[in-house]
C-alpha positions in Angstrom: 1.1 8.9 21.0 -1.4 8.2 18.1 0.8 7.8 14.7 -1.1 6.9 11.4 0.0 5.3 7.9 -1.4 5.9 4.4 -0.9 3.5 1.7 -1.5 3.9 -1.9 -1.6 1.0 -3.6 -2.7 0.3 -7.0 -5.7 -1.5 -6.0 -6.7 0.6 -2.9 -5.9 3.2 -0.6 -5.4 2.9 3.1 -5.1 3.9 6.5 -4.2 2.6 9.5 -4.6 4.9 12.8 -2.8 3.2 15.9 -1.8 4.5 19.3 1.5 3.3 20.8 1.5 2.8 24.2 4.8 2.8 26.1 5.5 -0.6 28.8 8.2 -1.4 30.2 9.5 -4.1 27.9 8.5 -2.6 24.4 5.8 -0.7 22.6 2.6 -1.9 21.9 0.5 -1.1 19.3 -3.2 -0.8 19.6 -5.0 -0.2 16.3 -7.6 2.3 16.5 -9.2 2.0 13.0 -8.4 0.9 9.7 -10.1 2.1 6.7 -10.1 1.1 2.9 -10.9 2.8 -0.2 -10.7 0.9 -3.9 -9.4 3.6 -5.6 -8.4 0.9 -8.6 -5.7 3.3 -9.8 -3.5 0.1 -11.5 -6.5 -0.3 -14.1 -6.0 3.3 -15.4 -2.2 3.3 -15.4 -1.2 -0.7 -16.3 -3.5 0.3 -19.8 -2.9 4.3 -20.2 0.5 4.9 -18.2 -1.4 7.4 -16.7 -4.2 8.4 -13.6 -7.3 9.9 -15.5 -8.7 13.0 -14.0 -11.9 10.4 -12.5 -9.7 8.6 -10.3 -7.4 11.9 -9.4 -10.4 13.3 -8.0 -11.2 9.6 -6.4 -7.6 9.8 -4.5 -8.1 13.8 -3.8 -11.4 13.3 -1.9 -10.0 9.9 -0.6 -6.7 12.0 0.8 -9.0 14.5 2.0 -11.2 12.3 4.2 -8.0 10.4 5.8 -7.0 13.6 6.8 -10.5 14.8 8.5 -10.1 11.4 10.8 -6.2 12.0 11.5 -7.7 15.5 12.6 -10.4 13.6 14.6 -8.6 10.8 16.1 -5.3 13.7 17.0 -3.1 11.8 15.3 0.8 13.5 16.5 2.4 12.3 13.4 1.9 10.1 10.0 3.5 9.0 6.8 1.8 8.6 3.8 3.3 6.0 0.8 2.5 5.1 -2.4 3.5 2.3 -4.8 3.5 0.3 -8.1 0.7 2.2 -9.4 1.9 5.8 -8.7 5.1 4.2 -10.2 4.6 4.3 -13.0 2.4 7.0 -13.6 3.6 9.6 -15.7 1.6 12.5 -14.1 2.5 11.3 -10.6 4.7 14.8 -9.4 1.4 16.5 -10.9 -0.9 14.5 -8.6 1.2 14.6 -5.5 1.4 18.5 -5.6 -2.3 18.8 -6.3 -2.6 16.7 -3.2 -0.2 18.8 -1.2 -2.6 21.8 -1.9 -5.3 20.6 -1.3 -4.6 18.4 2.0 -1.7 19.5 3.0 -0.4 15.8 2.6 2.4 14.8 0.8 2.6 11.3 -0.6 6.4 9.8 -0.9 6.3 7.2 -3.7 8.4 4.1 -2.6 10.6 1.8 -4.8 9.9 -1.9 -4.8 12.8 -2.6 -3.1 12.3 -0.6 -0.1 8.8 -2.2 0.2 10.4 -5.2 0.4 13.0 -3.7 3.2 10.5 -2.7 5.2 8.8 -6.3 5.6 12.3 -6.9 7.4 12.6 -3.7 9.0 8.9 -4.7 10.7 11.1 -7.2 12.5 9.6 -10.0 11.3 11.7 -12.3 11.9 12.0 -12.3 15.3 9.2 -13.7 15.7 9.5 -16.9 13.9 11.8 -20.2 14.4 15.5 -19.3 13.7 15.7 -23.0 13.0 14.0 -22.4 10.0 14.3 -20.4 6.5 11.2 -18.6 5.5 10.2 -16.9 1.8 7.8 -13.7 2.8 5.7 -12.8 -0.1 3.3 -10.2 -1.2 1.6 -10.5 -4.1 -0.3 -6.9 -5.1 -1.9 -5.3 -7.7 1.2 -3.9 -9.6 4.4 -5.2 -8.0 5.4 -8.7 -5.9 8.0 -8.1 -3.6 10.0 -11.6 -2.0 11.8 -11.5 1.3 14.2 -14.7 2.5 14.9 -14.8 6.4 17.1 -17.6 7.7 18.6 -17.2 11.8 16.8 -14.1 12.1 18.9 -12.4 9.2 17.5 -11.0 6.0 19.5 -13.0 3.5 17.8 -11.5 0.6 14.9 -8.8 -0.9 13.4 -8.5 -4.6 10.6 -6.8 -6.0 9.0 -7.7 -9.7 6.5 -5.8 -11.5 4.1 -8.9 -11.7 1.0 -8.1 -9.8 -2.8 -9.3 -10.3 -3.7 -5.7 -12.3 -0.7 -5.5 -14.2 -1.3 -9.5 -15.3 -5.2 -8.5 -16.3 -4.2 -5.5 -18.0 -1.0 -6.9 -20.3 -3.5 -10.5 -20.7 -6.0 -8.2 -23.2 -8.8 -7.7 -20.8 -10.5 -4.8 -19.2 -11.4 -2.4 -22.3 -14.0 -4.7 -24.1 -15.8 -6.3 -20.7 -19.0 -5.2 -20.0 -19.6 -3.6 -16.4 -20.5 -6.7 -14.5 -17.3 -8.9 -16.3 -15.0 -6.0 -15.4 -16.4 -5.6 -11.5 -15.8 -9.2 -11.6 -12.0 -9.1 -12.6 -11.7 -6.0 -9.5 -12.9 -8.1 -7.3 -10.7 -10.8 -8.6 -7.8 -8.6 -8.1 -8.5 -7.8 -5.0 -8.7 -11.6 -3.4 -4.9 -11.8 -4.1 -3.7 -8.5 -3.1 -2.3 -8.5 0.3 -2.5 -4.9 2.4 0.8 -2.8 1.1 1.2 -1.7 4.7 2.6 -5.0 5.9 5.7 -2.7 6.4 4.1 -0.7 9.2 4.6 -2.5 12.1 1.0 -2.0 13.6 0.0 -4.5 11.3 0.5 -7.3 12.9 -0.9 -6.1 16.2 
C-alpha cells in the first residue's frame, strides 16, 4: 500500500509519498519521495489577511503537480492539510474549492491544536525514556505548537500564533526591503521552520 501526505504550510508546501509494508510485528514505513515547494504563502497573509491571486496560482500548479506523481507513484489513498497560513486567510473556502476543481484535491485546514495532537498521536513517545519528561516543539512560519510527554502520557498540547513569518511580518519588515533583503529574510524563515508533517508518522522513518 502506497499512502501520501500534503502539507500546507505557510512557508512551503509538501509531500511525502511512502509505502507501508506489512511484517509481522508492525508496519514499516519506507519513504518513497519527498518533495518541497516554497510557496511563502504566510508573507501574503501575516501583512494582507489574504492569499493574492500570484501565490493562488503558485499553490494551484503546486497541487496540480503533487497530484501528477500520486498518479505516477499509484498512490491508494492520501490526505492533504493545511495550516496557520490558510488560517487565517480570508479567502481560504474560495481557494480550497478552486483547488477541488481543478485537482480534484481537497485541502482540510487543521487547527493548531490538532497539529499539536497529532505529534502525540505519531506515537512519539514510545520511543523515548519513560524515566524522563520531554517538551516537543515546532516552531513554523505562522503557528508554534508545544507538546509535554512524561511516562509515555501526553500531559499536555498548545499551539500559539508566534511563528518566524508572522514575527517578520508584525516586526515592520517585508514591504520596504529590496529583493535581495527580502530573499534574505525567506531564507531566514525558513532555517527555523521545522516540516508541518511531523504528525504523519512516515516522518520519522
Amino acid at each position: 500500500m502506497i499512502l501520501a501526505a500534503i502539507d500546507i504550510g505557510s512557508n512551503a508546501a509538501r509531500l511525502l509519498i511512502t509505502e507501508v509494508i506489512e511484517t509481522e510485528k508492525k508496519p514499516f514505513f519506507e519513504k518513497l519521495n519527498l518533495v518541497r515547494v516554497p510557496l511563502r504563502l504566510g508573507f501574503d497573509v501575516f501583512e494582507k489577511k489574504e492569499i493574492s491571486g500570484t501565490k493562488t496560482s503558485m499553490l494551484l500548479n503546486t497541487i496540480r503537480s503533487f497530484k501528477y506523481l500520486m498518479d505516477a507513484y499509484l498512490v491508494t489513498n492520501f490526505k492533504a492539510v493545511a495550516t496557520s497560513a490558510m488560517r487565517d486567510a480570508r479567502n481560504s473556502d474560495q481557494i480550497i474549492d478552486s483547488v477541488v476543481q481543478a485537482t480534484g484535491v481537497r485541502i482540510e485546514i487543521i487547527s493548531g491544536d490538532d497539529e499539536a495532537a497529532f505529534i502525540y498521536e505519531n506515537h512519539i513517545a514510545e520511543n523515548l525514556n519513560s524515566e524522563n519528561s520531554y517538551l516537543y516543539i515546532d516552531v513554523g512560519g505562522g503557528s508554534t505548537e508545544l507538546t509535554c510527554f512524561a511516562d509515555n502520557r501526553l500531559l499536555f498540547k498548545k499551539s500559539f500564533n508566534i511563528g518566524t513569518i508572522r514575527l517578520i511580518k508584525k516586526s515592520g519588515y517585508g514591504g520596504a526591503l529590496g529583493p535581495d533583503e527580502r530573499l534574505s529574510q525567506e531564507r531566514n524563515a525558513h532555517d527555523g521552520k521545522t516540516f508541518n508533517s511531523h504528525w504523519f508518522r512516515w516522518k520519522y522513518q
